[in-house]
C-alpha positions in Angstrom: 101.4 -3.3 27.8 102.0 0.2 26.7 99.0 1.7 24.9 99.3 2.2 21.2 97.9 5.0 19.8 96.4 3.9 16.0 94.4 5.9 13.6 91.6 4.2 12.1 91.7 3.0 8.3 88.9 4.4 7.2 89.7 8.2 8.3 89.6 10.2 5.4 92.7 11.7 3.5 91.4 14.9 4.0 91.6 14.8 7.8 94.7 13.1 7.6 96.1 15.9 5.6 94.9 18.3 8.3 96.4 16.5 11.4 99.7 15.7 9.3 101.5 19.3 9.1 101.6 18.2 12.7 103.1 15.1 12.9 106.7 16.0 12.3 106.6 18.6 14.8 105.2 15.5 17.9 107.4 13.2 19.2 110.3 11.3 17.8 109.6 13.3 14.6 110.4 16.9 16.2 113.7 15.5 18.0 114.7 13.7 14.8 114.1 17.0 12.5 116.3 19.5 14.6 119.1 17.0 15.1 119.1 16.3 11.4 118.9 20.0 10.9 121.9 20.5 13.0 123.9 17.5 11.9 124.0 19.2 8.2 126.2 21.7 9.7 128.9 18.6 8.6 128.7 20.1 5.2 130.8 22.9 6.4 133.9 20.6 6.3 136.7 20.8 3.7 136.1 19.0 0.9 135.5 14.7 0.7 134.7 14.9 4.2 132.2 17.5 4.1 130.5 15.6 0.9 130.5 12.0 2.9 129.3 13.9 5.8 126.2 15.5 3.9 125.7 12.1 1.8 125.2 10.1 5.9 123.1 12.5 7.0 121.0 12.5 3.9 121.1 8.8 4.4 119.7 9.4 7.8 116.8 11.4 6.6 115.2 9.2 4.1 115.8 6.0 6.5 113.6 7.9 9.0 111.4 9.1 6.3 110.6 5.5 5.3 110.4 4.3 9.1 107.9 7.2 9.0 106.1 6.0 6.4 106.2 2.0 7.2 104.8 2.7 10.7 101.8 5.3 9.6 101.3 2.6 6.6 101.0 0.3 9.9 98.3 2.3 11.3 100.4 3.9 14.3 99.4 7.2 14.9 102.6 8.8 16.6 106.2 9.2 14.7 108.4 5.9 15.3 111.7 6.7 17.7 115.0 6.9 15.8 116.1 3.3 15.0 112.5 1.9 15.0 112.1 -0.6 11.9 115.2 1.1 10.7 116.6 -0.2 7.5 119.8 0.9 6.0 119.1 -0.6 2.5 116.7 1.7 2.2 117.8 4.7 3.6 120.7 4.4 1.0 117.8 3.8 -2.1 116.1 6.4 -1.6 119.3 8.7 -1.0 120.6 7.5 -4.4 116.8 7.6 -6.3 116.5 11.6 -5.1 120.6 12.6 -6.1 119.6 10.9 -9.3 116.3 13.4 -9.5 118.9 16.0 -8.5 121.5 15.1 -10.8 119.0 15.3 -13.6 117.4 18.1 -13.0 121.1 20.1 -12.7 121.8 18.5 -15.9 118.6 19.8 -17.7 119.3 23.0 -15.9 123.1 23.9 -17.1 122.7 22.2 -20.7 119.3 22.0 -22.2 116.9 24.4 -20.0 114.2 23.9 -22.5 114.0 20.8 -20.5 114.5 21.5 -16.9 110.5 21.7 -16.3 109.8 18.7 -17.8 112.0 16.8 -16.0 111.0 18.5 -13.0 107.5 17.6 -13.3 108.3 14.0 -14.1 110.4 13.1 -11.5 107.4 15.1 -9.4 105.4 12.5 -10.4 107.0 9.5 -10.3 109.2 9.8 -7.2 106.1 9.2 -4.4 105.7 5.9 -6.3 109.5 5.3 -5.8 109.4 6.0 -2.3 107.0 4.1 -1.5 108.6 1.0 -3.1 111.7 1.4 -1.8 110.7 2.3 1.6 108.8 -0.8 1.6 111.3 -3.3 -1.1 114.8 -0.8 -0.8 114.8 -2.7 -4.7 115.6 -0.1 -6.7 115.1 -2.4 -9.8 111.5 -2.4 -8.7 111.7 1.2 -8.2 112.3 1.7 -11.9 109.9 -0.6 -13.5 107.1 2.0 -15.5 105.0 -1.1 -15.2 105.2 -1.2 -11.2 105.3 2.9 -11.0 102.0 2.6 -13.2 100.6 0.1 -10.7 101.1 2.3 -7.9 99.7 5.4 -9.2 96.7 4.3 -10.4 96.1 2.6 -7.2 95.7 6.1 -5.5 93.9 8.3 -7.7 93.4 12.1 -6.7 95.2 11.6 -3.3 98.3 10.5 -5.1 98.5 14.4 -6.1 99.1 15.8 -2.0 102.9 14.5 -1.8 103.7 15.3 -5.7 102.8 18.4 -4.7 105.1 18.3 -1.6 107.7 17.0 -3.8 107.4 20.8 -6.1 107.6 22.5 -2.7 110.8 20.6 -1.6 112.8 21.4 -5.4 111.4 25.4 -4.7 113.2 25.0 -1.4 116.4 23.9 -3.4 116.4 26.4 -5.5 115.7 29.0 -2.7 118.7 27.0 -0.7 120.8 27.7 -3.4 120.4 31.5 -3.3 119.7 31.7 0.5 123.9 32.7 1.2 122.7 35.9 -0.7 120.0 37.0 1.9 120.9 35.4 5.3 124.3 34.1 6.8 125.2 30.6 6.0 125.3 29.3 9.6 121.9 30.5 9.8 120.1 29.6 6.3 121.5 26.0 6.7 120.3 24.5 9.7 116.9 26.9 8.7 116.5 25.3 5.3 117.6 21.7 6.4 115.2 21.7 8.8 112.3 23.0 6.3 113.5 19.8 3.8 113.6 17.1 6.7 110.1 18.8 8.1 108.7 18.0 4.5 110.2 15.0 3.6 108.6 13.6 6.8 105.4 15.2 6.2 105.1 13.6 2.9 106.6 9.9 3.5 103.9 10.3 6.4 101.2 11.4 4.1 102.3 8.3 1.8 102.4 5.8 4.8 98.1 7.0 5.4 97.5 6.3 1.3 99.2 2.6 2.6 97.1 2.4 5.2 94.0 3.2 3.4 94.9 0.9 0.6 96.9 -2.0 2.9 94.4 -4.8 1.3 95.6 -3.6 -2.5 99.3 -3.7 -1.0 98.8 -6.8 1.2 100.1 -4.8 4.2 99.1 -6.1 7.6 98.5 -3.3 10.3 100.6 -4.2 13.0 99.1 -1.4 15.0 95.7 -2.8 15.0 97.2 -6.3 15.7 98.7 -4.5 19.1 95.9 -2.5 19.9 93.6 -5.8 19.8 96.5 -8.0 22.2 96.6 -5.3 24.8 91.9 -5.1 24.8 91.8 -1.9 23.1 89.1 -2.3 20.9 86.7 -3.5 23.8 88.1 -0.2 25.9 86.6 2.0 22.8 83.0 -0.1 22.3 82.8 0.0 25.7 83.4 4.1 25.6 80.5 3.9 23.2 78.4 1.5 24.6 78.7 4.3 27.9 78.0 7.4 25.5 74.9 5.6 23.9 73.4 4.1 27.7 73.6 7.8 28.9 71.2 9.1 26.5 68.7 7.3 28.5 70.5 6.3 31.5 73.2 8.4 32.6 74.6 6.6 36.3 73.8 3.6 34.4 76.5 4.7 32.0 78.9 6.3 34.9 78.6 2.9 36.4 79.7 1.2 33.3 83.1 2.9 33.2 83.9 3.1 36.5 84.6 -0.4 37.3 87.5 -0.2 34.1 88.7 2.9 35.6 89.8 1.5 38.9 92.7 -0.3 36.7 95.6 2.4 36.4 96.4 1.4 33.2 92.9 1.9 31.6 93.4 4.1 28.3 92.5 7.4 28.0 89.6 6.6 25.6 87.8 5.9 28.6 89.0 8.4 30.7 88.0 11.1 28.6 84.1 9.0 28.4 83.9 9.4 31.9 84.8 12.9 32.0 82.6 13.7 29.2 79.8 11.7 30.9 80.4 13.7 34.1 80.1 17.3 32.7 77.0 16.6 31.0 75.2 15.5 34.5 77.4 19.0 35.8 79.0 17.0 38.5 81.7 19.2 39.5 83.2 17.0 42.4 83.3 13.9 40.4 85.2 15.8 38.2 87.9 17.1 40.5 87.7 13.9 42.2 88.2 12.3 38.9 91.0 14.8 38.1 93.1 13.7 40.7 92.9 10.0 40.4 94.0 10.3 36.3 96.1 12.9 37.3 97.9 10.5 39.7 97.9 7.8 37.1 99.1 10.4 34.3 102.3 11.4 36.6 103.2 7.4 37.2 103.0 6.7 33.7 105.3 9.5 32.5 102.3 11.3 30.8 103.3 14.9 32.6 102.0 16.8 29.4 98.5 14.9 29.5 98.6 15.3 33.5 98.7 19.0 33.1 96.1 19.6 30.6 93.9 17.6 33.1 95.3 20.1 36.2 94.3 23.0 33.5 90.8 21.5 33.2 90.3 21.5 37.2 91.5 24.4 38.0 89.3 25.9 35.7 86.5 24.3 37.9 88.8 25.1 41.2 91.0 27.8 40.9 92.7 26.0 44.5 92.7 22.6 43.3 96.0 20.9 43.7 97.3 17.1 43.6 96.9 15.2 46.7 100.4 14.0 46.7 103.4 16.5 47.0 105.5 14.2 44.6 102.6 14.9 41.8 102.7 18.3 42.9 106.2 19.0 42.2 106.3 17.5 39.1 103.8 19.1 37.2 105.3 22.1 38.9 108.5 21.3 36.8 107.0 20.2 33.7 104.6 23.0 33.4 107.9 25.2 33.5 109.7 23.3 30.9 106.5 23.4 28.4 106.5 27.2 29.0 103.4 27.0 31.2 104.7 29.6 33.4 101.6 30.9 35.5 100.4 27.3 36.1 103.9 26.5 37.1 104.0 29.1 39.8 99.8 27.7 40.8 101.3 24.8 41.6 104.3 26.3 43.6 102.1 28.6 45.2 99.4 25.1 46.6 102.8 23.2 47.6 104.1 25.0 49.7 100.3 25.9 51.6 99.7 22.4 51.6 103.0 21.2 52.7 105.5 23.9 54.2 107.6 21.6 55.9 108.2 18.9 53.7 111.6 18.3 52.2 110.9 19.3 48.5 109.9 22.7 49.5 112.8 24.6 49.4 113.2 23.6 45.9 110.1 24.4 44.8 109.9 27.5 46.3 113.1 28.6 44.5 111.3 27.4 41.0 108.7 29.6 41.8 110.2 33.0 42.8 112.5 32.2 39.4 109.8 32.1 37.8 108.3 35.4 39.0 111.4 37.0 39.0 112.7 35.8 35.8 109.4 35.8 32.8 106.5 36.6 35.3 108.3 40.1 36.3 107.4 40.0 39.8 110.1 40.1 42.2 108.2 41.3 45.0 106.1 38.1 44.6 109.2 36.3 44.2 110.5 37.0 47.3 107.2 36.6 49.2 107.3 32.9 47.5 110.7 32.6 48.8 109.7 33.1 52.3 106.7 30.5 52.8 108.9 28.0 53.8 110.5 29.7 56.2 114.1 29.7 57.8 116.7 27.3 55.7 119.1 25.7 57.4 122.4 26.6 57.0 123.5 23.4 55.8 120.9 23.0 52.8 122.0 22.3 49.5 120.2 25.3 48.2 121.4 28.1 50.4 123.5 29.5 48.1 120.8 29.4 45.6 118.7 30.9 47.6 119.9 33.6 49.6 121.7 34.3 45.4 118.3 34.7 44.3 116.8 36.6 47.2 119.8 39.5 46.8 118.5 39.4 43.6 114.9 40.0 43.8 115.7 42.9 47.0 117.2 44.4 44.5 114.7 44.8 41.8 112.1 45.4 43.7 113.6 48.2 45.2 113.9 46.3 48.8 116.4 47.1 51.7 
């Protein structure tokens, strides 16, 4: 069983509100934002088909908003994937509940301005208590009941006051939408503000989802998270982390010990990974720790954790500037994924160890021509490039990538000035 990443109940909205201008920006969420961003291009049609268009992709926002905030309510700590716990009722709600807020405030706006704050600040108000119930009952009956909004509110006190005041944000974003063909092209300021409204309409359904959480018992929510995290032994993975942390004030191998046995399983979490490691720098055991680092490492790679993998590489070659996975499949993809994520310079590291350690083998010709792009391309080295390029030696005439190469090569001679 996959492990599920869960977020206590007890963490406090402050910290929540901290580590939640992230959350749209990991995962699912970030995927989800920039094609919903993209997708409002659709408004750009002619007429009906442009409005249907805007009003599906809207649609599409506020369902993933409410997934958003039904799995945080939950108590999962990551963004859901597009289509988890999906619900269309909703999604269609909560489009309708905010063109109403819309429609009003337009209303206020061209025939009684005197108005137009007030109705602003109302729907400010009382629209995080509508989302919530409709992300949770798409009743929009419900949604409208004072008695039920009252209910809701006072069951949040101060914290209640974080997504009204992303609400105010979102309506100055409409109004600097509406004047944004002024200052910046179209094709540009739509995709730029779409992404800013979908970015906080996550952000705050999220934020809403954590006052759940906190509150479930009030709301009779059950945390399916927790539920998950207890069927797959997580809780006893994190007292036994702390049952490690508290033996090695007095007993440190004791406390090694402990973990070690757990570790031996590949799928152990990284709760107890991170123990160990914490564990081992304290006693300053360097070759536990690079002996470590290659065994999680390992795991990392096999689990499709490549991101995780490398920050671990980053910690061990901080200890060993040569230190390199012991398998040339790890190798070479970290070496990818560290160019993908931008991590250039540990990109080419890795290159540089593969093809020492294994010249000959079958994946070095390809890695050899990631690594002189690299230099040649961001790194501005060509010279390095081509000395990269010629570790592996001759290529055969037949390999897929002699074209590539001997390309490349031309290339490189001739910015750095080579014969």
């Amino acid at each position: 069983m996959p492990h599920v990443a869960t977020i206590a109940v007890d963490t406090p909205f402050a910290k929540r509100l901290r580590q939640g201008f992230g959350y749209p920006l990991r995962g699912g969420a970030l995927a989800t934002c920039v094609a919903l961003a993209l997708a409002h291009y659709v408004a750009l049609l002619p007429a009906f088909i442009g409005l249907l268009g805007g009003a599906l992709v809207w649609t599409a926002t506020w369902r993933y908003a409410a997934d958003c905030m039904r799995h945080t309510a939950h108590g999962y700590a990551d963004p859901p994937d597009v289509g988890i716990d999906g619900d269309d009722a909703a999604g269609w709600a909560l489009t309708a509940i905010h063109l109403l807020a819309i429609a009003c405030g337009v209303l206020a706006g061209t025939f009684a301005r005197s108005l137009l704050w007030p109705v602003v600040m109302v729907f400010a108000l009382i629209l995080p208590a509508m989302d919530m119930t409709l992300a949770f009952d798409a009743n929009l009956a419900l949604a409208l009941n004072p008695k039920h909004l009252a209910r809701v509110v006072s069951g949040f006190g101060r914290a209640y006051l974080a997504p009204v005041a992303i609400n105010l944000l979102l309506g100055l974003l409409v109004v600097l939408a509406s004047v944004a063909p002024a200052l910046l092209p179209k094709l540009l300021a739509l995709p730029l503000f779409a992404f800013a409204y979908t970015y906080l309409s996550v952000l705050a359904f999220h934020l809403m989802g954590g006052m759940l959480h906190q509150r479930r018992e009030h709301f009779g929510i059950e945390a399916q998270a927790e539920a998950l995290a207890n069927a797959a032994g997580q809780d006893e993975d994190s007292r036994l982390a702390a049952q490690a942390r508290e033996l090695a004030t007095h007993d440190p191998q004791a406390a090694l010990h402990v973990l070690a046995g757990r570790l031996q399983d590949r799928a152990a979490p990284p709760v107890l990974h991170e123990a160990y490691r914490e564990l081992l720098k304290q006693q300053h055991l360097r070759e536990a720790l690079l002996v470590h680092g290659q065994l999680w490492i390992a795991a990392l790679v096999a689990g499709g954790q490549a991101r995780r993998a490398l920050r671990v590489m980053q910690e061990c070659t901080e200890l060993d500037p040569a230190f390199l996975p012991d398998d040339p499949g790890n190798a070479e993809n970290l070496a990818e994924s560290a160019a993908r994520h931008g991590m250039n310079r540990m990109a080419v590291r890795l290159c540089r160890g593969f093809l020492k350690a294994w010249p000959h083998d079958t994946r070095a010709p390809g890695v050899a021509l990631l690594g002189a792009r690299l230099l040649g391309g961001p790194l501005s080295q060509p010279a390095e490039a081509l000395v990269l390029l010629g570790r592996f030696g001759a290529i055969h005439p037949d390999h897929p990538l002699r074209a590539e190469i001997d390309t490349l090569a031309a290339k490189l001679r001739q910015a750095a000035g080579a014969p």
